[in-house]
Structures are given as structure tokens and as C-alpha cells.
C-alpha positions in Angstrom: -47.0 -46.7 -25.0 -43.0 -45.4 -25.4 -41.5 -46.7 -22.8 -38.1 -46.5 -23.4 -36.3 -42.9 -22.3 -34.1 -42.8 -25.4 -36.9 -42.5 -27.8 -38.6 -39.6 -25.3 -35.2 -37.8 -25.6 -35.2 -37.7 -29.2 -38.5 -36.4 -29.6 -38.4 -34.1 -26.9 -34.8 -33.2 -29.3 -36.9 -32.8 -32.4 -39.4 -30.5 -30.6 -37.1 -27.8 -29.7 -35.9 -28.1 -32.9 -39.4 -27.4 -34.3 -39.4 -24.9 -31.8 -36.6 -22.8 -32.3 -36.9 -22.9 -36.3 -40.6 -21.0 -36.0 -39.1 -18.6 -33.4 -36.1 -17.7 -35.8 -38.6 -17.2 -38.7 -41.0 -15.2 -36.2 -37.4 -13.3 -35.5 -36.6 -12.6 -39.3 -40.2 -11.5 -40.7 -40.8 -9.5 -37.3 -42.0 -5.7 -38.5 -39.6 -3.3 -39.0 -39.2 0.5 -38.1 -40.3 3.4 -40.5 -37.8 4.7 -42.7 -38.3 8.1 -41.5 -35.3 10.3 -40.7 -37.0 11.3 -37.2 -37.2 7.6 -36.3 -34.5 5.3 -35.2 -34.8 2.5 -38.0 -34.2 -0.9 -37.9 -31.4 0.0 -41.1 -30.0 2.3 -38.7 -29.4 -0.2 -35.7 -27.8 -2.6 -38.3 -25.4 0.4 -39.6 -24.3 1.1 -35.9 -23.8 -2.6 -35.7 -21.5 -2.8 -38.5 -19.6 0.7 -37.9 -17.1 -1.2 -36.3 -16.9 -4.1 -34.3 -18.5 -4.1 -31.0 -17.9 -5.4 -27.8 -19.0 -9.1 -26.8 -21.0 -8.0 -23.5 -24.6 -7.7 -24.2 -25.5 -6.2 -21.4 -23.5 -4.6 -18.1 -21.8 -6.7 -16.0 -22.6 -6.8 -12.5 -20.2 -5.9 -9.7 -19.8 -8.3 -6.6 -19.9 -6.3 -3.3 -19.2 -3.2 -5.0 -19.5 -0.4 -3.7 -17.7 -2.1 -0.4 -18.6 -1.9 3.0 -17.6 1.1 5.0 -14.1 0.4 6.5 -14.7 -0.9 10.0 -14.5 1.7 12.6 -12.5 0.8 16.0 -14.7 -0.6 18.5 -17.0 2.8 20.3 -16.7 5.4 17.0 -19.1 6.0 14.5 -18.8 8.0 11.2 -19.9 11.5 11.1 -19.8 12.9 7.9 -19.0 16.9 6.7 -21.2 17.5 3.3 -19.7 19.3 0.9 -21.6 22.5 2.3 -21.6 22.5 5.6 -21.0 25.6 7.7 -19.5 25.7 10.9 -23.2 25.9 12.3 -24.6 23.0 10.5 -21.8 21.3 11.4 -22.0 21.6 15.1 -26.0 21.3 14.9 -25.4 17.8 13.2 -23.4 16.7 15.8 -26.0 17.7 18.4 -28.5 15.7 16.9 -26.2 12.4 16.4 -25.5 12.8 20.6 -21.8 13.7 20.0 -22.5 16.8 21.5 -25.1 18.6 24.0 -24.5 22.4 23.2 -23.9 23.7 19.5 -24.3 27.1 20.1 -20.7 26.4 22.5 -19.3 23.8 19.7 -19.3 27.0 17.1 -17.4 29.0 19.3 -14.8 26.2 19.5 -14.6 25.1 15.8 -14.0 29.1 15.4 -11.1 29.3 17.2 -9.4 27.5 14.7 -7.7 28.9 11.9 -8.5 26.1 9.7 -11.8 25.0 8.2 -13.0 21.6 8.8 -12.7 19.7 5.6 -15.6 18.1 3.7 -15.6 14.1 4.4 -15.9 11.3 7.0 -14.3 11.4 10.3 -13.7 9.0 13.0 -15.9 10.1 16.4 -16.7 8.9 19.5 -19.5 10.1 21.6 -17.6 9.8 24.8 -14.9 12.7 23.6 -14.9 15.8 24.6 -16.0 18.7 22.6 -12.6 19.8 22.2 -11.4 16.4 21.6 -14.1 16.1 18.7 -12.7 19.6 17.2 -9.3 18.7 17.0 -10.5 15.1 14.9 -12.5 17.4 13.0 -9.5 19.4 12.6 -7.4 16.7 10.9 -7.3 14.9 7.6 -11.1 13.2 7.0 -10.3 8.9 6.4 -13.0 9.4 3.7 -13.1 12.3 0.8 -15.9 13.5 -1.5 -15.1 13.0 -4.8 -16.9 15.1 -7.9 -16.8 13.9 -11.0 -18.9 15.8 -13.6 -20.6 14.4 -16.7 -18.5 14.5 -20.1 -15.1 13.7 -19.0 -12.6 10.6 -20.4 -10.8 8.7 -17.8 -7.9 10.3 -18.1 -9.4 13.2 -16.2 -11.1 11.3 -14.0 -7.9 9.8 -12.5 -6.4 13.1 -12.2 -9.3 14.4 -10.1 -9.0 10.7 -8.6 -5.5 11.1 -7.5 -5.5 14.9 -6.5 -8.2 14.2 -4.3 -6.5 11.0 -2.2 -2.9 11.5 -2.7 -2.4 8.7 -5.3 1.1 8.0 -6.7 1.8 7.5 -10.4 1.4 3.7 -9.8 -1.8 4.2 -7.9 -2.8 6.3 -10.9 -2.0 3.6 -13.2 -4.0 1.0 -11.9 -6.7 3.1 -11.7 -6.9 3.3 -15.6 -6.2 -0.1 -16.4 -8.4 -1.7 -13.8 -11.9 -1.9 -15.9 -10.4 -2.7 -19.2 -9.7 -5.7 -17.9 -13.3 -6.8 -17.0 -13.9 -6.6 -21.0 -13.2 -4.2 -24.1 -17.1 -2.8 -22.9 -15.1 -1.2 -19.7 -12.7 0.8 -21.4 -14.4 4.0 -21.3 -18.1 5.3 -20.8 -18.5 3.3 -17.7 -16.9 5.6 -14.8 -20.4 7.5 -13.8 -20.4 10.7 -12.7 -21.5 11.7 -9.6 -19.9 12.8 -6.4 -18.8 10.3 -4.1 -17.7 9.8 -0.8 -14.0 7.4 -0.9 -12.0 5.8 1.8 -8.3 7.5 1.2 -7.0 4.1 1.7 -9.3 2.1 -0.9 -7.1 0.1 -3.6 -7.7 1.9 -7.2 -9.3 -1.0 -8.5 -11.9 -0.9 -6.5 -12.9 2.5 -6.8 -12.8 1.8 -10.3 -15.7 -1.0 -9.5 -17.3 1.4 -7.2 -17.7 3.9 -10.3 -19.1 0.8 -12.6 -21.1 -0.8 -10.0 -22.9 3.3 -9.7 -23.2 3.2 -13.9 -24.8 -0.5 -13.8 -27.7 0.6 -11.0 -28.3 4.2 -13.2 -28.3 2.2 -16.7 -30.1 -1.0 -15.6 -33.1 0.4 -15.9 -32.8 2.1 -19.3 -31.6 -1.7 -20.7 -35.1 -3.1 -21.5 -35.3 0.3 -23.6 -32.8 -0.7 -25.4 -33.9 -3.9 -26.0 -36.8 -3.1 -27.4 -35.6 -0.7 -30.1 -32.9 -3.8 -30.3 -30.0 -2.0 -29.6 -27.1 -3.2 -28.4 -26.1 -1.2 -25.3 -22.5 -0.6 -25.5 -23.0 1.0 -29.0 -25.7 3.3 -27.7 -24.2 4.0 -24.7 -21.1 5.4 -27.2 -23.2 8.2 -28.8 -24.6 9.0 -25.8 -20.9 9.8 -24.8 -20.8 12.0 -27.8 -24.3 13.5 -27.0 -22.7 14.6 -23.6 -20.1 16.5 -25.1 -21.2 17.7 -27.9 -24.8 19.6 -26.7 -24.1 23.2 -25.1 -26.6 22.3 -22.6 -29.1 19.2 -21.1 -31.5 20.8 -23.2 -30.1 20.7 -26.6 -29.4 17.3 -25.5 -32.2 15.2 -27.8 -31.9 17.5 -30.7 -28.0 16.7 -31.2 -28.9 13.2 -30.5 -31.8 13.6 -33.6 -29.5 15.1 -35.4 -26.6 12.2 -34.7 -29.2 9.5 -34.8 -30.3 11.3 -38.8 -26.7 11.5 -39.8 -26.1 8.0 -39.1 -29.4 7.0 -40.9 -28.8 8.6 -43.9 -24.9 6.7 -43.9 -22.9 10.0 -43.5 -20.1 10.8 -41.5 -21.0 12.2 -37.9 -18.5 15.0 -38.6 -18.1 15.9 -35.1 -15.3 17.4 -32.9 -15.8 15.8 -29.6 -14.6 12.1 -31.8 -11.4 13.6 -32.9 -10.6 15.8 -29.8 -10.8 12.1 -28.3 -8.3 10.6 -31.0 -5.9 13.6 -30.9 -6.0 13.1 -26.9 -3.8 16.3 -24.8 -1.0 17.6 -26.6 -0.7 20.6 -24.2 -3.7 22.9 -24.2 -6.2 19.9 -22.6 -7.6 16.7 -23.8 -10.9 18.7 -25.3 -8.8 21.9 -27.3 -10.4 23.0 -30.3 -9.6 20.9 -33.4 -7.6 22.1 -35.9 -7.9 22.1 -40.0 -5.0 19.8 -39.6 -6.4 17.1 -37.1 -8.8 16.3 -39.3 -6.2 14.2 -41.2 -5.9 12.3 -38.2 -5.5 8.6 -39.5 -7.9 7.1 -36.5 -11.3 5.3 -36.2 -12.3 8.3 -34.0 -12.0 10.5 -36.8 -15.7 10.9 -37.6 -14.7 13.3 -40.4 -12.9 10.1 -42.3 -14.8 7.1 -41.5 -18.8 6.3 -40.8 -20.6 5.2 -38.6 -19.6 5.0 -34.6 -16.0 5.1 -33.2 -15.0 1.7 -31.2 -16.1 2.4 -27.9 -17.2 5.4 -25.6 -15.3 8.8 -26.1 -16.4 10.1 -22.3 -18.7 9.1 -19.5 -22.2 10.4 -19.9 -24.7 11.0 -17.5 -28.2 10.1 -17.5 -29.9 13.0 -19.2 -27.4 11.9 -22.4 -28.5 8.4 -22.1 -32.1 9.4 -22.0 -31.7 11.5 -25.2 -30.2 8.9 -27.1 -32.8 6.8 -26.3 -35.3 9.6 -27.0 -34.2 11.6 -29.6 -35.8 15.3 -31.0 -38.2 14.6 -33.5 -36.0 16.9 -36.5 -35.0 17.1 -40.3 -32.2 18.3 -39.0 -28.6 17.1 -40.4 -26.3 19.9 -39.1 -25.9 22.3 -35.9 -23.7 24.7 -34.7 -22.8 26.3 -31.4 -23.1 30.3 -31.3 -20.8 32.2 -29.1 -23.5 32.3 -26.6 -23.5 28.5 -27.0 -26.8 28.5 -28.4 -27.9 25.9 -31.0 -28.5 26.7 -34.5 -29.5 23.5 -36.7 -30.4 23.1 -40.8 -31.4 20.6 -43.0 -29.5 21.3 -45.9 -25.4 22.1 -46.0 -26.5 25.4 -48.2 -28.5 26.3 -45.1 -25.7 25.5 -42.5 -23.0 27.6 -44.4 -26.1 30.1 -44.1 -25.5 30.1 -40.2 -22.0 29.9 -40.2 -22.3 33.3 -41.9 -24.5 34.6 -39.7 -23.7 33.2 -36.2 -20.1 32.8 -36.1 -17.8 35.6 -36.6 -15.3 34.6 -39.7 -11.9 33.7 -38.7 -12.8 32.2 -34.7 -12.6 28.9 -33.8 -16.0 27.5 -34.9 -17.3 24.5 -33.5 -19.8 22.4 -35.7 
């Protein structure tokens, strides 16, 4: 019998050791995708990989307490909150059924005597105040705002819509956009998840910012053991998503540009698409998404998809589920080009001969063409 615990920790050493060698071999002779162009292939995952370098998080971070607790309300109020539809009917009918009033047929005729509307958001409301008491509240500026942010747009815009929305200052502004790069190079774009949300005027930029991540981690959690199994890493996926999201004319053309993306890489040719460039060129008066010109292509950037292969460094907007699920998903297609028409309808083609075919006979010679 072994009695003494120094020789059981060196076998128990050598057995992990044993261990870990046959799962690294099971690892390195495991099966590998098909080769087919419709198929995401195991070659393709190691070409993304080695595009450029990608970020050191493996898989989203979480947020603590994020989204935060409601702001306390002073002792006897409640929150009543305005949707972002709500008539003056609605309005007073929600309040009748909350107790804050007894009559909403009366509560209309109040709220119309005003010749202001009462504006989307939270509001401050006790149910001892008078109906005329609750108008004027209702009447005032709401200490929590809906926010919309749609799919498809960089931060920059989302801190603009930010700002308008709570009266942020150029510092406040500021902060906004640096707060998540700070959590990691993974943060600096693609994260902010669009949705419409409801925001405390008051609340410190930084943690709206987490408010926005902590809504991406509990919509993309559940795609991660997806991409686990097709081993790829998130934060490279979740990068041509962000160019799935702006460069499909619809949700529905969404997986065949993804096929199509998901093909070019494959086959190791540039993406060759606008949405990357329009990203490195940024605003230079006309909006940060302008149509390219013949002469940013010469952009000297790792965004320039015309220049360099594979996938730029990180995210090039903030995509929204349907994206995500089309990169995951991609159209079964031969496809290595598309084009938009003027009704924004997609025309793809296996075959550059067959493309110029469609430029000829979609897009009318001399427009701005996007490809």
C-alpha cells in the first residue's frame, strides 16, 4: 500500500497528464467540415481567425447589476409610465386601472385642456393627488425617456440619439463612447443592442453604456453554444454579422448576403463590400454611411475590404438578432456577388461575367451603384 501523499500526487500529476495528451489528440484528428462553398468549413473558421487579430474575450462578459434598479421614488409615489403610443384615452384608462384615478372619461377632458401633449416616459405619481395635480406632473418633463435605437447603426450615432434624447453635454457624450472600450478591445463596437429603452435622464453614461451590453449579453447568450459548436469564436462572428446588418436591403435577404460573405471568405477573396469602408472613411459631411466613392477605395485601412482579406478588426455596427441568426445560418448559395436594384431588391451571380451581366441590366449606368 502507498502511503505516503507525495507519491499519490505524482501519480494523480502523471494522470492528467495522460489525460490531457489523448484529449488534445481527440482535439486535432476530430472530423472536419465539408469543403463545400454552401457550408461554413473548418478552413474557413481558421481564415477568419487569422484575418486579423482578434480579441482575447472568448465569450461575453457579464454585467454586474446592470441594467440598475429603478431610481428610488420618494416615499408614497409609484412610476407610471406613457408608452410610446399612447393617446390621451389610453393614457387616462391606464391610470384608472393603476387607482390613480376613478373617472377617465373626466381625466380626458382635463389632459385636453392642455396645449401640450403629454410626453412618452416615466413620471413620478402619487395616488393621493388630485386629478389635476396628476395632469400638471404629466404635463412636465418625464425623469425617465424611451430611447430607440435601431439595428445597423455605429456608436457614434448612437450617442447622438443618446444625447438628444437626455440633454447630454459634450463630456457626457464623451464618456458615453469610451466607456465599453475600456471593459476590453471585444467592447468597442457591435455590443450597444438595439432596442428601445426606457432611461433615467439622470443615469451616468457609463452606465447606460452597461445597460446597452448587459441587453446584447441576455440576446446573444443563447446563440453562444452555436457558436461553439461550429467553433467559432464569437467576437469574429459577431463582426460579419455587423456587416450582414448593413449590407442586406431587408431581414430577408439577410442569410443569402451572409452565404454569400461566408462563400467569399471561403474561397480567400476580398469581401469587397461598402458597408467596411463607409466604416473606415467615417462622416466627412454627408453622414457616416454616404455612398463610397471610386477614390475611397484607396483608403489605406484594415476596413478596406476592397484591399485586404478576410474580416476587419472588430464590429463595423451593432446588429440585431435576425443578423446574428443569419450568420449563424447562412443561404445555402453558389453565389459570390450581389447587388442592390433601385427597388432595393437583391440580384446575386456566381460568376463576375454574370455580375457585370446585372449591373447592366439592373442599375442604370452612371448612378451610384451599390455592390
Amino acid at each position: 500500500m502507498i502511503n505516503s501523499p507525495k507519491i499519490w500526487f505524482s501519480i494523480l500529476v502523471i494522470l492528467f497528464a495522460i489525460g490531457g495528451y489523448f484529449l488534445l489528440a481527440h482535439s486535432d484528428n476530430s472530423e472536419r467540415f465539408s469543403n463545400s462553398p454552401k457550408k461554413i468549413t473548418e478552413a474557413l473558421v481558421e481564415t477568419i481567425a487569422d484575418s486579423v487579430t482578434g480579441p482575447v474575450g472568448l465569450t461575453p462578459k457579464k454585467e454586474n447589476n446592470i441594467p440598475p434598479p429603478e431610481p428610488p421614488l420618494p416615499e408614497g409615489t409609484d412610476r407610471f409610465v406613457v408608452s410610446l403610443t399612447d393617446d390621451n384615452e389610453q393614457i387616462a384608462q391606464k391610470l384608472a386601472d393603476a387607482g390613480f384615478i376613478t373617472d377617465a372619461s373626466a381625466f380626458v377632458n382635463i389632459l385636453e385642456k392642455s396645449k401640450t401633449a403629454v410626453l412618452p416616459g416615466a413620471y413620478k405619481l402619487s395616488q393621493e393627488m388630485t386629478p389635476t395635480q396628476i395632469s400638471q406632473v404629466l404635463h412636465g418633463k418625464p425623469y425617465m425617456k424611451w430611447v430607440f435605437i435601431k439595428e445597423g447603426l455605429r456608436k457614434e450615432e448612437i450617442a447622438t440619439i443618446l444625447s438628444n434624447a437626455l440633454g447630454w453635454s459634450a463630456k457626457d457624450k464623451s464618456a458615453w463612447l469610451t466607456a465599453g472600450e475600456a471593459k476590453g478591445p471585444e467592447y468597442v463596437e457591435g455590443v450597444y443592442y438595439p432596442d428601445t429603452y426606457l432611461i433615467p435622464v439622470d443615469e451616468e453614461p457609463a452606465v447606460i453604456a452597461g445597460r446597452l451590453i448587459s441587453k446584447f449579453n441576455e440576446k446573444f447568450v443563447p446563440y453562444l453554444p452555436m457558436f461553439t459548436a461550429k467553433n467559432i469564436n464569437w467576437a469574429r462572428a459577431l463582426t460579419l454579422a455587423s456587416i450582414v446588418q448593413r449590407e442586406a436591403a431587408n431581414n430577408t435577404d439577410m442569410p443569402l448576403i451572409a452565404g454569400i460573405l461566408w462563400n467569399r471568405l471561403n474561397q480567400n477573396m476580398t469581401l469587397g463590400v461598402d458597408a467596411t469602408l463607409q466604416y473606415a472613411r467615417g462622416d466627412t459631411g454627408a453622414g457616416f454611411w454616404a455612398p463610397i466613392t471610386l477614390a475611397d477605395k484607396e483608403i489605406n485601412s484594415p476596413f478596406n475590404t476592397y484591399k485586404y482579406k478576410g474580416l476587419p478588426p472588430h464590429p463595423i455596427s451593432n446588429p440585431g438578432v435576425v443578423a446574428i441568426e443569419a450568420t449563424l445560418n447562412p443561404a445555402a448559395t453558389d453565389c459570390l456577388y450581389y447587388l442592390h436594384d433601385r427597388d432595393r431588391v437583391t440580384h446575386c451571380a456566381t460568376t463576375y461575367e454574370e455580375h457585370q451581366e446585372n449591373i447592366q441590366k439592373y442599375l442604370v449606368e452612371g448612378e451610384n451603384i451599390s455592390l
